[in-house]
N, C-alpha and C positions, 0 to 999 in steps of 0.2 A: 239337298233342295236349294232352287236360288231363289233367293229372297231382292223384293225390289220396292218401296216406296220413296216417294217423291212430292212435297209438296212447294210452289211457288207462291208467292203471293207480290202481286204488284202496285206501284201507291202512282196517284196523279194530281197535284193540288185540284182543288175542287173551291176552296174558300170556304170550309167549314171552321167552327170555331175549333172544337178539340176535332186533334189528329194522330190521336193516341190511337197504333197496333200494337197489339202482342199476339204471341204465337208460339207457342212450347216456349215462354220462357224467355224469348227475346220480342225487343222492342223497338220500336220506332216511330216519329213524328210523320206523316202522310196520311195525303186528305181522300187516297183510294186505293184499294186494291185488290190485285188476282192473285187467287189460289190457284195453282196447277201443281193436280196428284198425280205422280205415278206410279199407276195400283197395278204393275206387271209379275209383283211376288208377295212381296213380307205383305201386305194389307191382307193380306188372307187370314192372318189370323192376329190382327191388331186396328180393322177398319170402323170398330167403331169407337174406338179408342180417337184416331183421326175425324172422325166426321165430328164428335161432340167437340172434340178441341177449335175445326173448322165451324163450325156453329156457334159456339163460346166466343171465339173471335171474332166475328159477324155482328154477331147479336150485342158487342159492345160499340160499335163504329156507330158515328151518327148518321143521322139521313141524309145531310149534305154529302156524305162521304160515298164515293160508288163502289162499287166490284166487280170481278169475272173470274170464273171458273175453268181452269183447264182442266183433265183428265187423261193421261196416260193408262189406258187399257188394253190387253186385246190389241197390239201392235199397230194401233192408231191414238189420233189423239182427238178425245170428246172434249162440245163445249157444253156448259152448263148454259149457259144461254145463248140461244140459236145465231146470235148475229157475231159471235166473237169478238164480244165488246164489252167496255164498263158498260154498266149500267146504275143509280142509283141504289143507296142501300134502304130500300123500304119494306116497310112490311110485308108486301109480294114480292120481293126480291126474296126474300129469308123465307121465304113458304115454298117458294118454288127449290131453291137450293135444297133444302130440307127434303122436299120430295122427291128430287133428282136423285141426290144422296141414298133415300129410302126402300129406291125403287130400279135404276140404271148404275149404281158403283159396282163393278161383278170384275173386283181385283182374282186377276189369275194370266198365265202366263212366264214367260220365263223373262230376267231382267234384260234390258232392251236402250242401253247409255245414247246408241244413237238417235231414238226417238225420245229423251230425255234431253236434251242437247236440243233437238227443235222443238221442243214444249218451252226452253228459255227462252231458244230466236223468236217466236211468238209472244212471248212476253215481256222480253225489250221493244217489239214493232210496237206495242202500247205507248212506250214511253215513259213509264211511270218514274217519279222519285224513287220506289224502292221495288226490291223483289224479294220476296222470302219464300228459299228452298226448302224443303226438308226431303231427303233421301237415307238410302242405305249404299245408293251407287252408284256413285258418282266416277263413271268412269264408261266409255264405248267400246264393247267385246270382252272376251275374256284373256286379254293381254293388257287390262289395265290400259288402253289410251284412254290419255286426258286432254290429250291437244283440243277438241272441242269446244269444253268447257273451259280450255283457256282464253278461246279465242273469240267466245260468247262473254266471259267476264271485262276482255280488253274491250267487245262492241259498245258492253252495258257502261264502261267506264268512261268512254268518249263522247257518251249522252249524259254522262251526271247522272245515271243510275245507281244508287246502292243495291249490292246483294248480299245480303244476310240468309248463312245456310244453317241448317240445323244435320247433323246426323245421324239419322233416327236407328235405334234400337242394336243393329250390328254398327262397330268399327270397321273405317275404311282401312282395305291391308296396306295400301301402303306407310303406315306406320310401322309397319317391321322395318322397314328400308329405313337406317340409317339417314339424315340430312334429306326426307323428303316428306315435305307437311301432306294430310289429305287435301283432295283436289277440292275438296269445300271448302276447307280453309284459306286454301290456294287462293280461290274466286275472292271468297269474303274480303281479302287484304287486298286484291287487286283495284276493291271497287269500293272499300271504305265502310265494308258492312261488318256483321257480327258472324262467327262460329260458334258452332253449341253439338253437343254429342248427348244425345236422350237415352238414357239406358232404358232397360227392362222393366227393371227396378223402378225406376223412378215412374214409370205409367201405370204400373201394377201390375205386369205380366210376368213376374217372379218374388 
């Protein structure tokens, strides 16, 4: 079975006082940001595991602070809010997320790196200070290319973007290879961000 999650999140100063994210674990100073899941496998049986972590992190950002939602599903990419845009982080902002989440996340599919790959290009077109991925697969086809995501981490790096990945739940293989980091890794260093691998274990699904 193939397993696919993804999530991004993007930061934009805004002039809030605190600009503390976190997100499975890693952290960063930014005054906004977009989540973008790609729920094309593994979410199937770990999405709500993701949606309270994505809510949990939400529900600590201030109001100053905005957001936006990607969604990788169903070999398209959904926005959480219609205009594919920040928007403030307010109490209808969190209600509406929350119901989107509740009612339209229908993780399923097979994993799909090249519509992962334009869920970042959309979320560098933001602009943000930061972005934070979390996946399982980071990589386009079943040949393992990475050229994309390389070439998305060099765009995010020429705007002063950070990307900080996370890799959720399975290991990327190319850690069998000898002298080759995973391509989250890869990104994270290219652009000054963090790496993190989320086991099973550590969410409660073993």
């Amino acid at each position: 079975m193939f397993r696919t999650l993804a999530v991004f999140i993007c930061a934009i100063p805004t002039g809030c006082a605190s600009t503390k994210v976190t997100f499975f674990g890693v952290e960063d100073q930014a005054q906004s940001v977009v989540f973008v899941i790609d729920a094309s496998g593994s979410l199937m049986d770990s999405a709500t595991i993701v949606s309270r972590e994505l809510l949990r992190s939400t529900d600590e950002l201030g109001m100053r602070q905005s957001i936006g939602v990607f969604v990788c599903q169903q070999r398209r990419i959904d926005s959480v809010f219609a205009d594919r845009a920040l928007v403030p982080c307010t109490t209808q902002t969190r209600e509406r997320l929350r119901a989107w989440l509740d009612h339209d996340l229908e993780p399923m599919g097979y994993p799909d790196g090249h519509l992962l790959a334009k869920a970042i290009h959309q979320a560098i077109d933001l602009e943000p200070e930061a972005i934070f991925i979390v996946s399982d697969h980071f990589r386009a086809g079943y040949n393992l290319i990475i050229q994309p995501f390389i070439d998305e981490a060099n765009r995010a790096r020429l705007k002063g973007i950070r990307i900080h990945t996370i890799q959720f739940l399975y290991r990327d293989p190319l850690e069998k290879i000898k002298g080759i980091k995973p391509i989250g890794k890869q990104m994270a260093e290219i652009t000054g961000g963090q790496y993190r691998f989320v086991s099973p274990e550590e969410v409660g699904l073993k």
